[in-house]
C-alpha positions in Angstrom: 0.0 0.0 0.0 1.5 3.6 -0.8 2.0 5.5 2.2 -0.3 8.4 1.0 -3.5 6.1 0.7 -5.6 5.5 3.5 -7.1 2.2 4.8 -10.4 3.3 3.0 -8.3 3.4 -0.5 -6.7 -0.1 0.2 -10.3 -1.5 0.8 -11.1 -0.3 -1.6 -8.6 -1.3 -4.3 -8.8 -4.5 -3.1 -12.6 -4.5 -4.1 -11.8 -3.1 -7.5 -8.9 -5.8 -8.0 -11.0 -8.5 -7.0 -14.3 -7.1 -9.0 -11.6 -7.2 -12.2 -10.5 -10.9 -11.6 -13.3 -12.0 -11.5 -14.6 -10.3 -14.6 -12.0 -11.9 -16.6 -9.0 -9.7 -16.6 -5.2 -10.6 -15.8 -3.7 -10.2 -12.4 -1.5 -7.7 -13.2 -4.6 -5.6 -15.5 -6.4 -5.7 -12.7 -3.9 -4.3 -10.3 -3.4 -1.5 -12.7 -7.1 -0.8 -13.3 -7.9 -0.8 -9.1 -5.0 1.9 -8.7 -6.0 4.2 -11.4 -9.5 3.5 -10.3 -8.1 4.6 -6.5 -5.9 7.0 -7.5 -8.6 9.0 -9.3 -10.7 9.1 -6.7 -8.0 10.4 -4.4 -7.7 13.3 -7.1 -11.4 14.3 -7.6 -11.3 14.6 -3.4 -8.6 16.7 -3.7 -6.1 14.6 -2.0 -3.2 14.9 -4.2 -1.0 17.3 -6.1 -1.8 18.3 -9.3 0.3 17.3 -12.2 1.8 19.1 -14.5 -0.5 17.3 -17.2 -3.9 18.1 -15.2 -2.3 22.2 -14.7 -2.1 22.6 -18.5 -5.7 21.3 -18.9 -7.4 24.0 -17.6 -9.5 25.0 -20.3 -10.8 23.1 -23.5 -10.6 25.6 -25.8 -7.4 25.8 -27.8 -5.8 29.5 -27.3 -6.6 32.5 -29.4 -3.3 33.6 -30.8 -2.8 37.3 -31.2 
């Protein structure tokens, strides 16, 4: 478990990891799609740093060059 996450995220990745087993996918798919799936979460709540990727993307629109 990453230090940052919380026993709620490592319940809940465990969930997700075994929801994806089950369903079909690989082991190691399904530890990737439970972290994302964890790791998003975290970020909607505001409970990491942004990224230089997500700072960029602050507005759809392409920019109006003058």
């Amino acid at each position: 478990m990453p230090e940052a996450w919380t026993n709620k995220d490592e319940r809940q990745y465990k969930k997700i990891k075994k929801s994806a087993t089950k369903r079909g996918r690989s082991d190691k798919v399904a530890k990737r799609i439970a972290a994302a799936t964890v790791n998003k979460r975290r970020a909607a709540e505001g409970r990491t740093k942004p990224t230089r990727r997500t700072a960029k993307r602050t507005s759809s629109r392409p920019r109006r060059q003058d």
